[in-house]
C-alpha positions as CSV (number, residue, x, y, z in Angstrom):
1,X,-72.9,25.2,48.0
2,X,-70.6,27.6,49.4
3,X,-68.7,24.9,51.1
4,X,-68.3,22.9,47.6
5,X,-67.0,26.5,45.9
6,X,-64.6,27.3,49.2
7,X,-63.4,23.8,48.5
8,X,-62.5,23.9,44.6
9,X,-61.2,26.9,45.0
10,X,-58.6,25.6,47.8
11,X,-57.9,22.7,45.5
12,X,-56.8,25.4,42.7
13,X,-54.7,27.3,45.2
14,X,-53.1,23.9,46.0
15,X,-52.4,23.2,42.6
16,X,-51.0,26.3,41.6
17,X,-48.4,26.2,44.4
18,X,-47.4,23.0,43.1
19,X,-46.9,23.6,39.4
20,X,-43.5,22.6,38.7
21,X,-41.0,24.9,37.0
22,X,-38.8,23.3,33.9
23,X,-35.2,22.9,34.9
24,X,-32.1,23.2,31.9
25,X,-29.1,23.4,34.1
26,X,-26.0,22.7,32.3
27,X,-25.1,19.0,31.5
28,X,-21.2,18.2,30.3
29,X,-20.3,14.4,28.8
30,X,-16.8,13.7,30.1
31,X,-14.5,11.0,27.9
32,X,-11.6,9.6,27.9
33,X,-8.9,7.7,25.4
34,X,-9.4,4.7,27.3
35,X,-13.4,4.7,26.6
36,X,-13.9,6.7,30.6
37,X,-17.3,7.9,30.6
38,X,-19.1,10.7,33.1
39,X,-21.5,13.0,32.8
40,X,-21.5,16.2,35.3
41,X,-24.8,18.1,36.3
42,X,-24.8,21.3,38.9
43,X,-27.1,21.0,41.2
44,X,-28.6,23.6,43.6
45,X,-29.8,22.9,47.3
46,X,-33.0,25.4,47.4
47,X,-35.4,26.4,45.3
48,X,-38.2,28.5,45.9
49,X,-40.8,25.8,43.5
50,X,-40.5,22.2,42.8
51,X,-38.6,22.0,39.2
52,X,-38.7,19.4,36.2
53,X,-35.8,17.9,34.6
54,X,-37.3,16.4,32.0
55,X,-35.2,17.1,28.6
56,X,-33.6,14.6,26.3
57,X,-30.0,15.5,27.8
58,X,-30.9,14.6,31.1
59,X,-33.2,11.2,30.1
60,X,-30.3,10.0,27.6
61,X,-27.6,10.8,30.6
62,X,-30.0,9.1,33.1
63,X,-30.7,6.2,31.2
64,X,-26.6,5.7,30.7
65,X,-24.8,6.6,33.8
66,X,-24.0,2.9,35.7
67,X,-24.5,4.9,39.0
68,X,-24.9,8.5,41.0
69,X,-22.1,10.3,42.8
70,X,-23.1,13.6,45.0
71,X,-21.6,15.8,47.7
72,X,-24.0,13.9,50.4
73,X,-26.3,10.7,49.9
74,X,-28.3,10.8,53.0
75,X,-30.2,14.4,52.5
76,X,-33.2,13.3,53.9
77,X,-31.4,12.0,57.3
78,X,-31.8,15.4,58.9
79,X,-31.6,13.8,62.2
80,X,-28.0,12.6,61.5
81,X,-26.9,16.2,60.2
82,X,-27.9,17.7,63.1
83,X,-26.8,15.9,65.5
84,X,-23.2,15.7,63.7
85,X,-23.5,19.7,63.8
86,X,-24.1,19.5,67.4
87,X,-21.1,17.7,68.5
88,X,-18.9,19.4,66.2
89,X,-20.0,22.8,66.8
90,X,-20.9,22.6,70.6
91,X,-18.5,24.5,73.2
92,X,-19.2,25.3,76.8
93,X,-18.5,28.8,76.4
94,X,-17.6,31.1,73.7
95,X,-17.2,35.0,73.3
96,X,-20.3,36.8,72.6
97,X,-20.8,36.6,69.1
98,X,-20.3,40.8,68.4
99,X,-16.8,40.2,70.4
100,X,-15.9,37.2,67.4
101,X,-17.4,39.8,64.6
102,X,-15.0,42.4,63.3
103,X,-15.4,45.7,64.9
104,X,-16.5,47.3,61.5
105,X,-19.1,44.6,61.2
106,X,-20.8,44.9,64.6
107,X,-23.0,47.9,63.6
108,X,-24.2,45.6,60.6
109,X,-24.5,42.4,63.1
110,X,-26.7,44.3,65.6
111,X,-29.4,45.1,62.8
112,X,-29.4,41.7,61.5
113,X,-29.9,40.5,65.0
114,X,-32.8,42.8,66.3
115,X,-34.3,42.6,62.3
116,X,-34.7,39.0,62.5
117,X,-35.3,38.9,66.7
118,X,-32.5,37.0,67.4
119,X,-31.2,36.5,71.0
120,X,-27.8,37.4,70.9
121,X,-27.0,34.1,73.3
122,X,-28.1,31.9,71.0
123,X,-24.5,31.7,69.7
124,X,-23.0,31.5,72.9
125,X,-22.6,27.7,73.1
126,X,-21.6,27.3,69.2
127,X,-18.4,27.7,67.6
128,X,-17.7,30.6,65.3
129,X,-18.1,28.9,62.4
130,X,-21.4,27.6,63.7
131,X,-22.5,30.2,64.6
132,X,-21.5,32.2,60.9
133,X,-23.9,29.1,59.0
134,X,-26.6,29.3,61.7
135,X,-27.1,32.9,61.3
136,X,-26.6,32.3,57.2
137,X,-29.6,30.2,57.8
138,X,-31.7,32.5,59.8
139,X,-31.0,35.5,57.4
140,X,-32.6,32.7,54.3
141,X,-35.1,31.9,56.4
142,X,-39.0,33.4,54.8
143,X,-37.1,33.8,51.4
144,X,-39.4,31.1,50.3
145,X,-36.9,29.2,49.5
146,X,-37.1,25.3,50.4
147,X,-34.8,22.6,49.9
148,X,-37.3,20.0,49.4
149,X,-37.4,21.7,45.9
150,X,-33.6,21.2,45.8
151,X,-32.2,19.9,42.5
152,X,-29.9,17.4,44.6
153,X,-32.9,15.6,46.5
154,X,-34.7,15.5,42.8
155,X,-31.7,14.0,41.3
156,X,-31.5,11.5,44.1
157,X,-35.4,10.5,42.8
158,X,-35.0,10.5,39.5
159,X,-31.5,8.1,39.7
160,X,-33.2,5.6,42.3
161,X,-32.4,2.4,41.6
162,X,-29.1,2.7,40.7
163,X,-25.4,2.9,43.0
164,X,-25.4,6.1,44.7
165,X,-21.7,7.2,45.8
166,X,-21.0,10.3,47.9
167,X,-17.6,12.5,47.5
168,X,-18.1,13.7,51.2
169,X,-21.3,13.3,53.6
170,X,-22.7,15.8,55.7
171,X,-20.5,14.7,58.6
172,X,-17.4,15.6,56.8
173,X,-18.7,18.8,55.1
174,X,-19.0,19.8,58.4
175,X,-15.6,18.7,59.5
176,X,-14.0,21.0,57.0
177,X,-15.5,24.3,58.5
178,X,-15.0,22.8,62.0
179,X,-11.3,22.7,60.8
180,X,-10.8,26.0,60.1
181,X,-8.8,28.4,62.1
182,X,-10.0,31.0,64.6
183,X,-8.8,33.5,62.3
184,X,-10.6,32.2,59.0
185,X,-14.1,31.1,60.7
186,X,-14.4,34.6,62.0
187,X,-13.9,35.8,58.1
188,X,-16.8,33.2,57.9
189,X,-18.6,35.2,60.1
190,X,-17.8,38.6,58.4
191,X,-18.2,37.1,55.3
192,X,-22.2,36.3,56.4
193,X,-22.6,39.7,58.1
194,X,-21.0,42.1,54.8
195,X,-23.5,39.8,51.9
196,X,-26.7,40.0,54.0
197,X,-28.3,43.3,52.0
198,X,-27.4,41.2,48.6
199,X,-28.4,37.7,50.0
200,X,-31.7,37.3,48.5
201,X,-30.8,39.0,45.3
202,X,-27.3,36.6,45.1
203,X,-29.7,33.6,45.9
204,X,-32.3,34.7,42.7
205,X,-29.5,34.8,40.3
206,X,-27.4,31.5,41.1
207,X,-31.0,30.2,41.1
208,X,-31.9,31.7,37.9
209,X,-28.3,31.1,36.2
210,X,-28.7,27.4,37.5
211,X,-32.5,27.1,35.8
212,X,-31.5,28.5,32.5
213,X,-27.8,26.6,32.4
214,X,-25.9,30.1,32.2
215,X,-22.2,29.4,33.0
216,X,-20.8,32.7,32.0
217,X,-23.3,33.8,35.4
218,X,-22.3,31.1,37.2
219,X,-18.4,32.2,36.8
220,X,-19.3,35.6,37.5
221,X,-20.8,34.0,40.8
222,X,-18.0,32.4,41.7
223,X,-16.1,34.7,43.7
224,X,-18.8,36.3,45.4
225,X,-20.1,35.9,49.1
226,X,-17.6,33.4,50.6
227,X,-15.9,32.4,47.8
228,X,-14.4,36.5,47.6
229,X,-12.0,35.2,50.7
230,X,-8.8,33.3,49.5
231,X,-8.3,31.4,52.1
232,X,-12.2,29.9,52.6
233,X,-12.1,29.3,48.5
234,X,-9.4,27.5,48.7
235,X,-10.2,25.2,51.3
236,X,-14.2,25.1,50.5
237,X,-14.2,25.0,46.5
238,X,-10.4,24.6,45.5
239,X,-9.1,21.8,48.0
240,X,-12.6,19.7,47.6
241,X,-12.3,20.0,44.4
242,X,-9.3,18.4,43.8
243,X,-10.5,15.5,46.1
244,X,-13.4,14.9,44.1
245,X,-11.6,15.2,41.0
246,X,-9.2,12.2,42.3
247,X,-11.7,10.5,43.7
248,X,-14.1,10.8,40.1
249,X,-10.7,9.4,38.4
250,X,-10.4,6.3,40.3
251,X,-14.6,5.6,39.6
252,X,-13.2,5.8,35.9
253,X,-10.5,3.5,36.1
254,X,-12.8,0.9,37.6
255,X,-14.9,1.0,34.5
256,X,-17.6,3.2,36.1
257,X,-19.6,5.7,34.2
258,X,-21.1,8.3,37.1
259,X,-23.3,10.8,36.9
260,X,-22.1,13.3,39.1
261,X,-24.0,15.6,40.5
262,X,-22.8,18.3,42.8
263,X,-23.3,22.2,43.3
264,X,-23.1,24.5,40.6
265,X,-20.0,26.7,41.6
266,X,-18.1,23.5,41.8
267,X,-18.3,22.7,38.1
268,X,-17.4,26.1,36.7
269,X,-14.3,28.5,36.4
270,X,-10.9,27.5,36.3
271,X,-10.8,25.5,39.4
272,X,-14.1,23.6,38.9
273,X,-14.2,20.1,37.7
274,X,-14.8,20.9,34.5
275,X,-11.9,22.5,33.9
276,X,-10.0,20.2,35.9
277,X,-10.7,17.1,33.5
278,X,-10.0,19.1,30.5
279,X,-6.8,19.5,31.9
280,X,-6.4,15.9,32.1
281,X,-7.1,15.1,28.9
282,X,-10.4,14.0,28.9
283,X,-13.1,15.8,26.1
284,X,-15.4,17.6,27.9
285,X,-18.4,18.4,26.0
286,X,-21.8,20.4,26.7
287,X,-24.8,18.6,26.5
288,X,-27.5,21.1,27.6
């Protein structure tokens, strides 16, 4: 008997954890003179529960779109990430990572380091910028935050069956921080150190501002963390941008009519994509 209860009651646990959480992120219909159709949806890589999209927006705009185009198709090949983040970030030798930190962030650097028990030569063989996203990922880690729950991977699910383009892949998202200057991967690196205290808090309100489809908190977002340097925005929001935004023009000409669904920041402000077609001439409208 007390096996049966222990049992049901596990069951009950299990359930709760999986309850799924209603997603309303906002949805924009794009169209042009010529009859161009798109539909843009922010996405968000980690959530701490597995969400819903089901609302008439996003069923109507899934039913419609002719195919999918995201940042990265192949989420799931972790495999193929990593070992494109090992050859692009591995070096025989680099300085100690306190020696690439700036000197005021050292202090701030040593905390995080013995907080979170991390060998200081773990970063030895990695390049700074490597070493900036691998220590972003170690100050994330236990936030309860997974990206299995991650609005991309859903949107992936939901869209099976139909084309799936991708603006970049993994390989080149790495590329562009593997192309940075010395100068600008070790703001990276401060960049990581100075937003640690706020990290988790940042992380709850893109979250919530993504969940709730609140742009006026996703542009107040939009200059925070790395985004606050000039030099990373423009070559991690502003330059990709404008890629996608040519590269989303040339699926229109061909008669497509994408779905595209990328990260949240990259919609909003005046250098996100929605503002971008607008520009253009296209009628952007909000859908949800």
């Amino acid at each position: 008997m007390c096996n049966r209860i222990a049992a049901a009651l596990l069951a009950l646990l299990l359930a709760a954890c999986q309850q799924t959480e209603p997603a309303r992120p906002a949805i924009w219909q794009v169209d042009g003179v010529k009859g161009e159709r798109a539909w843009l949806l922010g996405t968000i890589h980690a959530l701490p529960r597995p969400i819903t999209l089901d609302s008439p927006a996003f069923r109507a705009t899934q039913q419609q779109a002719t195919a999918l185009v995201v940042e990265v198709a192949a989420l799931e090949d972790d495999k193929r990430t990593a070992l494109a983040f090992h050859r692009l970030a591995a070096v025989a030798m680099a300085p100690p990572i306190a020696d690439r930190a700036n000197a005021a962030d050292r202090p701030a650097l040593a905390r995080l380091l013995a907080e979170r028990k991390i060998p200081a030569d773990r970063f030895n063989q990695m390049d700074t910028w490597a070493a900036a996203l691998a220590l972003s990922q170690a100050i994330s880690a236990g936030s309860g935050d997974d990206s299995g729950n991650g609005a991309d991977r859903l949107i992936l699910k939901e869209m099976r069956g139909k084309p799936i383009r991708e603006f970049e892949g993994a390989e080149h998202q790495l590329a562009l921080f593997d192309a940075l200057p010395e100068t600008e991967q070790r703001d990276l690196l401060s960049a990581v150190i100075r937003s640690a205290p706020q990290a988790q808090q940042d992380r709850r309100a893109l979250q919530q501002a993504w969940l709730h489809g609140d742009v006026a908190a996703l542009e107040a977002l939009d200059h925070d963390g790395l985004l606050a340097d000039p030099e990373l925005r423009d070559v991690l929001l502003v330059q990709r941008n404008a890629a996608w935004t040519r590269q989303l023009m040339a699926m229109l000409d061909r008669g497509e009519k994408p779905l595209v669904a990328v990260g949240a920041l990259h919609l909003v402000g005046q250098d996100g994509l929605v503002a971008r077609l607008a520009a253009r001439g296209f009628k952007v409208t909000r859908l949800q």
